[in-house]
C-alpha positions in Angstrom: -14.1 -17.1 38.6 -10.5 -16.6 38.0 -7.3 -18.1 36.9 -7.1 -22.3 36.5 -4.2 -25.1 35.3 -5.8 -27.1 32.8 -6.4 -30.4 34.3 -6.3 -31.9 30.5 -5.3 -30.1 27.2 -1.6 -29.2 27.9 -0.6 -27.1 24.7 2.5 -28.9 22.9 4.6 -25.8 24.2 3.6 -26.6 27.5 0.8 -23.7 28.1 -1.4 -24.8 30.9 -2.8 -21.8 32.9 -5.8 -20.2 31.9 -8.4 -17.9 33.2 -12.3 -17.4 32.9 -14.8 -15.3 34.2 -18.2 -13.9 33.6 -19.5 -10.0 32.2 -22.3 -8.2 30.4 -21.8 -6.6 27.2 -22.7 -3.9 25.5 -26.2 -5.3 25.2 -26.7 -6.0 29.2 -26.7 -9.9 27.8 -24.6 -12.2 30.4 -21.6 -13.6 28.7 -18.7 -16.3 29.9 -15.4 -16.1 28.9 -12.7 -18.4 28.9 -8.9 -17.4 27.8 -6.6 -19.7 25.6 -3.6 -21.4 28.1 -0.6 -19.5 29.0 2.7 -20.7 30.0 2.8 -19.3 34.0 0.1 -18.5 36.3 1.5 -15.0 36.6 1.3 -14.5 32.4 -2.8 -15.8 32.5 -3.3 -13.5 35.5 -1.8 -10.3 34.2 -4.0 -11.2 30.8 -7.1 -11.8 33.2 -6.4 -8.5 34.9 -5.8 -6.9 31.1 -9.4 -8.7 30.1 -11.1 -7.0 33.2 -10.0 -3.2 32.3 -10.7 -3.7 29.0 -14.2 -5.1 30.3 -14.8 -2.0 32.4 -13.5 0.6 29.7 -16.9 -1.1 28.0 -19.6 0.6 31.0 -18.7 4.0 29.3 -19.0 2.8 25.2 -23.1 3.3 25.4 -22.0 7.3 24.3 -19.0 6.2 21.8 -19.5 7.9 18.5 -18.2 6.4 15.5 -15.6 9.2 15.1 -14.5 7.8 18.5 -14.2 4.5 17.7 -12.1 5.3 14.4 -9.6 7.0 17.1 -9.2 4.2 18.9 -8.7 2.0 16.1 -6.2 4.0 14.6 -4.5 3.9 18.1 -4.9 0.6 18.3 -3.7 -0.6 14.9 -0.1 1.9 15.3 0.7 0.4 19.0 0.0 -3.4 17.4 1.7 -2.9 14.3 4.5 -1.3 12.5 1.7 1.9 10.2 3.0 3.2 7.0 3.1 7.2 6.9 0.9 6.5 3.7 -1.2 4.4 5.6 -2.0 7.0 8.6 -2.3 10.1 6.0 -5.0 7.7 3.6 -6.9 7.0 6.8 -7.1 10.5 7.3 -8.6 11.2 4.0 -11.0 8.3 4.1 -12.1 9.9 7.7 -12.9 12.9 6.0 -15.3 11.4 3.8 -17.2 9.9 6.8 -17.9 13.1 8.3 -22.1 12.6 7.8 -21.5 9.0 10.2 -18.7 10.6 12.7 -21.6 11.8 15.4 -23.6 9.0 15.5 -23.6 7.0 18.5 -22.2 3.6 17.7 -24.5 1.7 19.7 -27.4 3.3 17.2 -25.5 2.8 14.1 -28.6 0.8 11.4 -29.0 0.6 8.0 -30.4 4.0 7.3 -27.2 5.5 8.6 -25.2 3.7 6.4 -27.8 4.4 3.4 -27.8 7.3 4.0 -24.1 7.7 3.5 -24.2 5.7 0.7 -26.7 8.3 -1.4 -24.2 10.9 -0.4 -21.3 8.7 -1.3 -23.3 8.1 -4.8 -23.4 12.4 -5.4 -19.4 12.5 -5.2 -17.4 12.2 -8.3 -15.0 10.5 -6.7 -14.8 6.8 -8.3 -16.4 3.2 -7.5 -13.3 2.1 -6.3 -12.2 4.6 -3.9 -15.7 4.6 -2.1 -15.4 1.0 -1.8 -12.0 1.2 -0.1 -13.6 4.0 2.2 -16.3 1.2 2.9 -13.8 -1.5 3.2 -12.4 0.9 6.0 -15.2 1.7 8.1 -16.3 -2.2 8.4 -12.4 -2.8 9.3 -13.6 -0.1 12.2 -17.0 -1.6 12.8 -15.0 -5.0 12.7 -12.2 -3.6 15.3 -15.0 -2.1 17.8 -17.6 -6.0 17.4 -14.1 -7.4 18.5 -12.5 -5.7 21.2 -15.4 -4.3 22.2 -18.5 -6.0 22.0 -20.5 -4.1 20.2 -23.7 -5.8 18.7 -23.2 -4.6 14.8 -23.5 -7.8 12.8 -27.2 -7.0 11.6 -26.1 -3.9 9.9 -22.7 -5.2 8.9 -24.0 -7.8 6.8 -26.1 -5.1 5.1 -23.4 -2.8 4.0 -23.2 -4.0 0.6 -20.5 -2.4 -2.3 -21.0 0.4 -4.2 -21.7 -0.5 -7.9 -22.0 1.3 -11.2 -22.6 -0.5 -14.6 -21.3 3.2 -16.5 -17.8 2.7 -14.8 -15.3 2.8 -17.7 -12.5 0.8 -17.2 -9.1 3.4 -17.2 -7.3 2.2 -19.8 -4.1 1.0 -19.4 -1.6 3.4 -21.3 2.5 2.9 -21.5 5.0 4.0 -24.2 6.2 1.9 -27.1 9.9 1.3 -27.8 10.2 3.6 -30.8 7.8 6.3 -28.4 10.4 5.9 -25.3 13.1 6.5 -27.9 11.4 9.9 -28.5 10.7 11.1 -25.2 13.9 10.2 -24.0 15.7 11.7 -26.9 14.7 15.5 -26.0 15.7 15.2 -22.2 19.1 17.4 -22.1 19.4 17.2 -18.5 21.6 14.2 -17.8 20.4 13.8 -13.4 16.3 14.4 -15.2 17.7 11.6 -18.2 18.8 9.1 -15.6 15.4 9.8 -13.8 12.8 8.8 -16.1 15.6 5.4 -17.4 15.2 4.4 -14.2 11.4 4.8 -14.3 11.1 3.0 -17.7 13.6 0.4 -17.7 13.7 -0.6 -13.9 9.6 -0.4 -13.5 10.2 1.5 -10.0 7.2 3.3 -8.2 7.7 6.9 -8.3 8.3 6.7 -3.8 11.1 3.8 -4.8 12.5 5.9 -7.3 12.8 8.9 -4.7 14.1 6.9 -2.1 17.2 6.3 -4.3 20.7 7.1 -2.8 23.9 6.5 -3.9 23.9 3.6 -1.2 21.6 1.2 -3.3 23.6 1.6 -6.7 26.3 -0.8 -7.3 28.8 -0.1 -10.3 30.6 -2.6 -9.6 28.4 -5.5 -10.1 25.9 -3.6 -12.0 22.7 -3.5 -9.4 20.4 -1.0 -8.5 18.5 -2.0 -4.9 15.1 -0.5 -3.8 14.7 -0.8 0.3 13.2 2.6 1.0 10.3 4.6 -0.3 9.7 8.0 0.2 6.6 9.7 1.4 5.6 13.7 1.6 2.7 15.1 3.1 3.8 18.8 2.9 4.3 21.3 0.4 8.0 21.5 1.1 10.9 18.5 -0.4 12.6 18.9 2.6 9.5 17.5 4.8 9.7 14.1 3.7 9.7 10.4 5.2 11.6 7.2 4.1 9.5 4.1 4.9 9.9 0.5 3.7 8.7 -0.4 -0.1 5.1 -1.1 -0.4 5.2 -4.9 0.2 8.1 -7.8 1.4 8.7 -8.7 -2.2 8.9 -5.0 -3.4 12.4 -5.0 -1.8 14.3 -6.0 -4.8 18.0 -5.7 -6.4 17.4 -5.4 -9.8 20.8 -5.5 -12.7 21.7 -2.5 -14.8 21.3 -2.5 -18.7 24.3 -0.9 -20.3 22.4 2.7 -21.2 21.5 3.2 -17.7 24.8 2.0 -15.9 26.9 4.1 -17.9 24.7 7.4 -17.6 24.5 6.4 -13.5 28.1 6.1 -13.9 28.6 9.5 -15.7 26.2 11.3 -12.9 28.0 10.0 -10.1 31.2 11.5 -12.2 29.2 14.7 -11.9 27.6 15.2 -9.0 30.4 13.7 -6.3 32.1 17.0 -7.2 29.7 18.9 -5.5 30.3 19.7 -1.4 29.5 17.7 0.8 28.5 14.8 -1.6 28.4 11.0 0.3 26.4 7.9 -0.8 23.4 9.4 1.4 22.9 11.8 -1.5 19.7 10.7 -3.2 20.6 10.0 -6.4 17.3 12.0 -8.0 18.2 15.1 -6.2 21.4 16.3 -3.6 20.7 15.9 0.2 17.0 15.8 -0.6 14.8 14.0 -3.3 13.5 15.3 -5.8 10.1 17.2 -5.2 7.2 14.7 -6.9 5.6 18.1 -8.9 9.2 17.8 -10.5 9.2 14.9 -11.9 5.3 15.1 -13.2 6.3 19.0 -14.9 9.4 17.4 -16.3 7.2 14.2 -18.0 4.5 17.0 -18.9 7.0 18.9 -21.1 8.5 16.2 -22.6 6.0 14.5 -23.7 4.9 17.5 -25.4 8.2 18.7 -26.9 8.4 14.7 -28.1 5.2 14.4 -29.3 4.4 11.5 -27.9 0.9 10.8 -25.3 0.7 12.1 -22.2 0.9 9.3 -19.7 1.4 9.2 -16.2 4.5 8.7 -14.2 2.9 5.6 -12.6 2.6 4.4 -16.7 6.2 4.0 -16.6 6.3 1.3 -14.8 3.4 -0.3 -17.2 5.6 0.3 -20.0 8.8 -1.4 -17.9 6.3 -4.4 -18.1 5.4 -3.8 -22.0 9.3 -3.9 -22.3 10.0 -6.7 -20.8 6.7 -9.1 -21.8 7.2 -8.3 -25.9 10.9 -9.1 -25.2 10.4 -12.6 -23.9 10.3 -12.3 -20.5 8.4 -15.1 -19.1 5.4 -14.0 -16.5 7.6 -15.2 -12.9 10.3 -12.7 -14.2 7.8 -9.6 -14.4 6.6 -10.4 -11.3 9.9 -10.0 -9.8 11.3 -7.8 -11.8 8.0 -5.5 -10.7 8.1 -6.8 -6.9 4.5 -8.0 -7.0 3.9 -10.7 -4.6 1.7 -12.9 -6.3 2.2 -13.9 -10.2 -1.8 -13.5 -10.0 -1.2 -9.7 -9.6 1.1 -9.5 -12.7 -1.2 -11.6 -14.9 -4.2 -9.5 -14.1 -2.9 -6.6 -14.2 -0.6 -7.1 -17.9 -3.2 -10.4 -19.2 -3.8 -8.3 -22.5 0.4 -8.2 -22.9 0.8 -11.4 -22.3 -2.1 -12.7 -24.6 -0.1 -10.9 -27.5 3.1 -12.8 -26.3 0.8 -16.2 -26.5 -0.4 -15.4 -30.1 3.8 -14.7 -31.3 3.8 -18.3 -29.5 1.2 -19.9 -32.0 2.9 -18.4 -35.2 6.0 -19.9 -33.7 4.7 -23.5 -33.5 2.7 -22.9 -37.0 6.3 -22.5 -38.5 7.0 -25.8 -37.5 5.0 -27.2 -39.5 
């Protein structure tokens, strides 16, 4: 076998070349292949050579572990596509939580393997819905080493079933109130730490998008603030820190500036383009580097207390950018954007409780009517 023109079945493109030819898998079973079309005879030769080495990296996966395998994908999934820094660093940390599965052979991975890991899994306090992201990413490995592999897994794929507990208790959403925001904000003297958490609150940004900040993506002029970038640190110093791009398409977002926050930008950049060597490269939380992300959690930590108001978490800022804006009228596409979720379903699941308090204010408006 080898490389053919398709006699019939000319792609609208104009692919005709194909190639087929015959191999075992991992099983010893006999197996035909045959390639989608390609435009040259040259491009489906190359891929049949391509097809071949793959085939004959196979006569030496019968000792594979799955430790292996999770290499390879990882190697795999950074030469295909473009891999967050946050993406590499969380599959290193779901790895580690594998470590009872890493020596098995994959050829011998069954269903008391994976129970096995399961119980253990179950004996963590770590919660439902991490260990069901660290399942979701060995099946995407199983998945990766069935495809390009040909590994027979599918009995004990279809028997890796979620992790489950009824006593879960739902985290409850918590964000600050107007009058509460008033008081936490009120006992920050610091004007760079003020302009901080007024971005937080009343631009919704994720606590990388906020670090990512520079003097680049804040227009006076026309009043916008624009998150491209996001920081991520894996290391203990600020200065060991990557930019990467926000978190989805629709996360890249210019957002306008309310009068509070434009003139207290406007009054930092007054302040800190004094300093040497200021340029618009200067993070605008920070100097030539961000501010470290233990700073900004120490600062919410004493202010909240000095204010009196509950402890939330940085990440709550953003719910209570959403609070803002739903009990102010905003209408559920504007959230979404606002936000940069990519689907309106995200924002509605996430903020249904807000919005059903928005419905009920539409009700007593209609009653009025009446």
């Amino acid at each position: 076998m080898g490389v053919y023109k398709a006699k019939e079945g000319k792609t609208k493109d104009g692919r005709i070349w194909f190639y087929k030819l015959r191999y075992q898998d991992m099983d010893g079973r006999n197996k035909q292949y045959k390639s989608g079309k390609y435009a040259t005879k040259k491009e489906a030769e190359e891929a049949e050579l391509e097809f071949r080495l793959k085939i004959h990296k196979h006569e030496n996966m019968d000792k594979i572990t799955i430790d292996e395998m999770i290499d390879l994908f990882v190697e795999n999934r950074t030469s295909t596509i473009e891999v967050k820094p946050t993406t590499l660093y969380n599959y290193g940390n779901k790895k580690n939580y594998l470590k009872c599965l890493l020596n098995v052979k994959l050829k011998d991975f069954n269903i008391n393997h994976y129970d096995n890991w399961k119980k253990e899994m179950n004996e963590s306090n770590i919660s439902t819905r991490y260990k069901n992201d660290i399942l979701k990413f060995l099946k995407s490995v199983l998945n990766f080493a069935m495809t390009w592999y040909d590994f027979n897994l599918n009995k004990v794929y279809s028997k890796m079933t979620k992790f489950s507990n009824s006593s879960d208790i739902p985290k409850e959403m918590m964000y600050f109130t107007y009058d509460q925001w008033k008081q936490f904000i009120s006992v920050e003297t610091e004007l760079q730490k003020k302009v901080m958490f007024e971005i937080l609150y009343y631009c919704g940004l994720r606590k990388g998008e906020l670090r990512g900040l520079t003097w680049k993506n804040i227009d006076l002029v026309n009043k916008t603030l624009s998150i491209k970038k996001q920081i991520t640190d894996r290391g203990g110093s600020v200065k060991e820190f990557q930019f990467s791009t926000p978190k989805t398409k629709s996360s890249i977002r210019t957002l306008p500036l309310n009068k509070v926050l434009l003139n207290d930008l406007k009054m930092l950049k007054e302040e800190v383009s004094k300093e040497y060597g200021f340029n618009d490269d200067y993070f605008v939380i920070g100097d030539a580097f961000p501010v470290a992300s233990n700073t900004i959690t120490s600062k919410k930590n004493r202010n909240c207390e000095l204010a009196g108001v509950p402890q939330i978490r940085i990440h709550d800022f953003r719910h209570s950018c959403a609070s803002l804006l739903v009990n102010n009228g905003a209408n559920i596409t504007v959230v979404a954007k606002y936000l940069g979720h990519t689907k309106i379903e995200e924002t509605l699941n996430t903020y249904t409780h807000l919005f059903n308090s928005a419905l009920n204010e539409v009700v007593d408006l209609i009653d009025k009517l009446e």
